[in-house]
N, C-alpha and C positions, 0 to 999 in steps of 0.2 A: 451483507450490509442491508441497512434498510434507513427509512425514512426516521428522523426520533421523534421519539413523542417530544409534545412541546412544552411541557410541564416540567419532564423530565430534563429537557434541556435546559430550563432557565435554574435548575436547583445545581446541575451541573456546573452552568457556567460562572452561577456566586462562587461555587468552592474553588474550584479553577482560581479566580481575580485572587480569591483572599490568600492561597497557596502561592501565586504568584508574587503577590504585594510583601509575602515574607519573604520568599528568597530571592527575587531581585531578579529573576529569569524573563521577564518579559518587561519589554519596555516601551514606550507613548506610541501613538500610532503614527503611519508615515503616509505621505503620499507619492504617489505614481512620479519619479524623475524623469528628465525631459530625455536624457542617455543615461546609460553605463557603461564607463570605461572597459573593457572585454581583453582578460588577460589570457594571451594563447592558448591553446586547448586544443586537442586531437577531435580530430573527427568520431563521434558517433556512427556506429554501422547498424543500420537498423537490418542487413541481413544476417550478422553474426547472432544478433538478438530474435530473429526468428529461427534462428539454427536452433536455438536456447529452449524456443519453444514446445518446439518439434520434438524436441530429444525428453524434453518434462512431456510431454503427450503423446512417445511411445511407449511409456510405462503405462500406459491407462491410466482411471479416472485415481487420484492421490488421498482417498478420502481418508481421515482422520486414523490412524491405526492399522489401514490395510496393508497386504504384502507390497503395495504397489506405492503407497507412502512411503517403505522403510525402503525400496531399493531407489524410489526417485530422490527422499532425504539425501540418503548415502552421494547419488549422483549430485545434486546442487552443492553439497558441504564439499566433495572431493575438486567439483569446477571450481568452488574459492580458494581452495589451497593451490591448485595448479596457475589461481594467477596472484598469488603472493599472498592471499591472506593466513590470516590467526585466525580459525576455525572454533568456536565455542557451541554446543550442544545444549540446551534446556531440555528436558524431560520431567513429565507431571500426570496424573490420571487428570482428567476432564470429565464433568458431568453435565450432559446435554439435556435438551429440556425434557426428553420422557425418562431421566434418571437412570441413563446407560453413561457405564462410565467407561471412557475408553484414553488409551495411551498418547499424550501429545507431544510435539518434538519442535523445539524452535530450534534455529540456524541462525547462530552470528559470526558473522565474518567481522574480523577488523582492521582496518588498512594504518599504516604508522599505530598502533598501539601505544606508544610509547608517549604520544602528543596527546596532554590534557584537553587539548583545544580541539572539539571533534564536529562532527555533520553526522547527522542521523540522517539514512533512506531506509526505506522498510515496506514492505507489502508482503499478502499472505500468500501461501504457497500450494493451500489446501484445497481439495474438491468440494462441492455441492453434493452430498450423499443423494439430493432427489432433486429432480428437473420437475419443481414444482409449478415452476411459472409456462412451463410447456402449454402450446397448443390442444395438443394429446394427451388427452385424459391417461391414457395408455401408457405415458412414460413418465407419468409424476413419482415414480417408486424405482427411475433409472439414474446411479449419479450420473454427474456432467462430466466434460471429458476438460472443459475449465481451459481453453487457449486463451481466452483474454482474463476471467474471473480468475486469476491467480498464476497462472506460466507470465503473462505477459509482465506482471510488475517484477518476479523474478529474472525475467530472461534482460531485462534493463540493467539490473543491479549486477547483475554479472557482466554485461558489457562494459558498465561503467568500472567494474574492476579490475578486468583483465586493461584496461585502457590506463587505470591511475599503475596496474604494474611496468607499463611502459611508458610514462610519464607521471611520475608523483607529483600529489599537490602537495599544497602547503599545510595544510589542515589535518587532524585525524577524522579516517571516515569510517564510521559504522554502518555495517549492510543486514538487517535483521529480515528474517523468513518469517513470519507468525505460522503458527497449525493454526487449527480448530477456529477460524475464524467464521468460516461458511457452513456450521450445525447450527444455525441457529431454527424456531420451530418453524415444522416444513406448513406451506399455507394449505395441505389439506389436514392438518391434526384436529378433530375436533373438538382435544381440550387445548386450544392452541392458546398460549399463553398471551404472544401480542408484546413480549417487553424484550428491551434492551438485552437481559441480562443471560437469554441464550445463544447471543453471536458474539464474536472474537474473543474467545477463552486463551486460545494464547497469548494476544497481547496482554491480558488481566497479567499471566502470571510472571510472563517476563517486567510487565513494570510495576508490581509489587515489588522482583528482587533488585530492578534499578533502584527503588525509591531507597530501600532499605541499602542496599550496597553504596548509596551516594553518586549513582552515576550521574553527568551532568553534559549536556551540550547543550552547542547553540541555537541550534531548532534542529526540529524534522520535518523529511517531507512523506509522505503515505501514498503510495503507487498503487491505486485498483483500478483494474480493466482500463490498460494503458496502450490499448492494441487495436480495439474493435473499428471495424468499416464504419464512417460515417460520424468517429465519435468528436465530440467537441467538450470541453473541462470549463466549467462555469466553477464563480469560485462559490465555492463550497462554506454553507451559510458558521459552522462551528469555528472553520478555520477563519474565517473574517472577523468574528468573534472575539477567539480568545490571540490569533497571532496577524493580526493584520498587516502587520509590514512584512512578514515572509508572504504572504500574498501577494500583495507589490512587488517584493521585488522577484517571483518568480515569470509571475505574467507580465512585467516589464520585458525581465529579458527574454522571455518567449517570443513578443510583438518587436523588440529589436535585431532578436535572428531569425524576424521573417515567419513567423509560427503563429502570427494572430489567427488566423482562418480555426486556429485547434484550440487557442487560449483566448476568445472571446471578453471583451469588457464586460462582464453579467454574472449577475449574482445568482448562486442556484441554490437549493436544499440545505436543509438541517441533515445530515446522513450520521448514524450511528453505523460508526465505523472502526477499524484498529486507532486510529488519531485520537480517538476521544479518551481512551487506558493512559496513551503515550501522556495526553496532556493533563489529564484530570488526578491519573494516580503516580504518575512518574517526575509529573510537573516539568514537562518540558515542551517548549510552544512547537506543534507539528501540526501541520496542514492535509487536507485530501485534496490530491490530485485524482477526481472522478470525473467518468462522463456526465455528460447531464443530456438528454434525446429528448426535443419540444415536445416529438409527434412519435405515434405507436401507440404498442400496447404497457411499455416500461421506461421510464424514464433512463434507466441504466443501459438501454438499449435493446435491439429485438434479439439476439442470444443470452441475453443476461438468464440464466437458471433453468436454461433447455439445452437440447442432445446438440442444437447448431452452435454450442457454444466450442467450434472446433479453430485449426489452427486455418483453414480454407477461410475463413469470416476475418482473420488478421489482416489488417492494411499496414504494409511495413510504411505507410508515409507518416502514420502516424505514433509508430514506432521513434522513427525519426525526430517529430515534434517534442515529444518527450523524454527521450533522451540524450537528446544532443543540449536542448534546453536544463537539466538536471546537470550534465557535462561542463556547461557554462558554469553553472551557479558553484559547483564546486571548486572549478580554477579560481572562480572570481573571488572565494574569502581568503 
């Protein structure tokens, strides 16, 4: 993920209003309630979700096509079937920015299938092929090993699965993997491109076949680096944008089960991320749930795109924060 350009974003977000304004998928903006009513709900384990991580980060680094991608695939898609889901496979070539095209694989889990009425959660599941933002020169040409950049938004959605198969909600809930989210061009290329259009290829191609298959819910939420020590979730300038009221009322109920300290009042970054495919081509209002770091060398935080990007740098408290809160918002539709 990265910063958007801001050109870029405002041509975005007319097409976004005017796609919206046709089909009727987003609606006026809301503000901040005083409570929300909090319908039972199982507890979140943020240690089962660091199991999750562990187990995605003994396969080594996931990158896009490696042997290490198709046996950690295999592993993630086989933990959704073992806690009830309907297992669905995407598969597509991807062409990254120096015109290597390699094999990409999305993961969808679907919980009640059957119910039109659904909840999208989704984050990516891929590695960083180069620890470009490394200190060391020396290991910009080493992938990450990705605990927080991609294991962490996955080790969430599997908890929160295994958790809806021992207490269903009301709702249908879709749990999507993106690949190829993190090729985008590495910052030492010196034909480096600088645009959009070489990071999150697999959400491009999974919501082209939403658009066109009719898929429809009632928002999404996008889980990156939902793990890291120290991180805090400023809301996310696209997602204020185009879905302001799922902003509300997720940091609502974050600051009412006690989680302000991780879901701060404050607005952060324009970030070109999987969220922006989901909303832009799929038309369906989804938010980023990102860190945002005042101070450092990265706003996404001091492991964001180097070797420390391990499961040792995971804070299960903020684990916690975000997935108990995600837990909430799905009892509560």
């Amino acid at each position: 993920m990265t910063r958007m350009n801001q050109a870029f974003f405002l041509l975005a977000i007319a097409a976004f209003l005017l796609l919206a304004s046709c089909d009727g998928q987003t609606k006026g903006k809301a503000s901040m309630a005083d409570t929300i009513a909090l319908t039972p709900c199982p507890s979140f384990s943020a240690d089962s979700a660091m199991l999750y991580i562990n187990e995605q980060c003994n396969f080594g680094p996931r990158v896009t096509g490696s042997e290490a991608a198709q046996l950690c695939g295999d592993y993630i898609a086989e933990r959704f079937r073992q806690f009830g889901a309907e297992v669905e496979e995407q598969t597509a070539n991807v062409t990254i920015w120096d015109g290597t095209q390699l094999p990409a694989r999305n993961i969808i889990a679907r919980i009640n299938p059957g119910n039109p009425d659904r909840i999208l959660l989704c984050a990516h599941w891929d590695c960083r092929p180069w620890a470009d933002n490394d200190d060391d020169e020396a290991n910009w040409h080493t992938p990450i090993l990705a605990a927080n950049d991609g294991a962490s938004g996955v080790a969430v959605m599997l908890e929160v699965c295994r958790l809806l198969q021992q207490q269903p909600a009301k709702v249908g809930i879709d749990l999507i993997c993106f690949d190829a989210e993190d090729l985008g061009t590495p910052q030492w290329s010196e034909d480096r491109l600088g645009s959009s259009d070489t990071w999150c290829l697999g959400s491009h191609f999974w919501a082209e076949r939403a658009r066109a298959n009719g898929y429809k819910a009632r928002f999404g939420i996008l889980l990156d680096m939902v793990g890291g020590r120290g991180a805090t979730f400023s809301r996310e300038g696209i997602s204020m944008q185009v879905a302001e009221p799922i902003v509300n009322k997720v940091w609502q109920m974050a600051g009412q089960l006690g989680y302000r300290q991780f879901f701060p009042l404050r607005n952060g970054s324009h970030i070109t991320d999987d969220h922006v495919n989901v909303n832009l081509i799929a038309g369906i209002p989804c938010i980023d749930i990102i860190p945002y770091y005042s101070d450092g060398p990265s706003s996404f935080g001091p492991t964001w795109h180097t070797i420390q990007d391990t499961p040792e740098n995971i804070d299960t408290n903020v684990l916690k924060a975000v997935g108990q809160t995600m837990t909430q918002i799905i009892y509560n539709e």
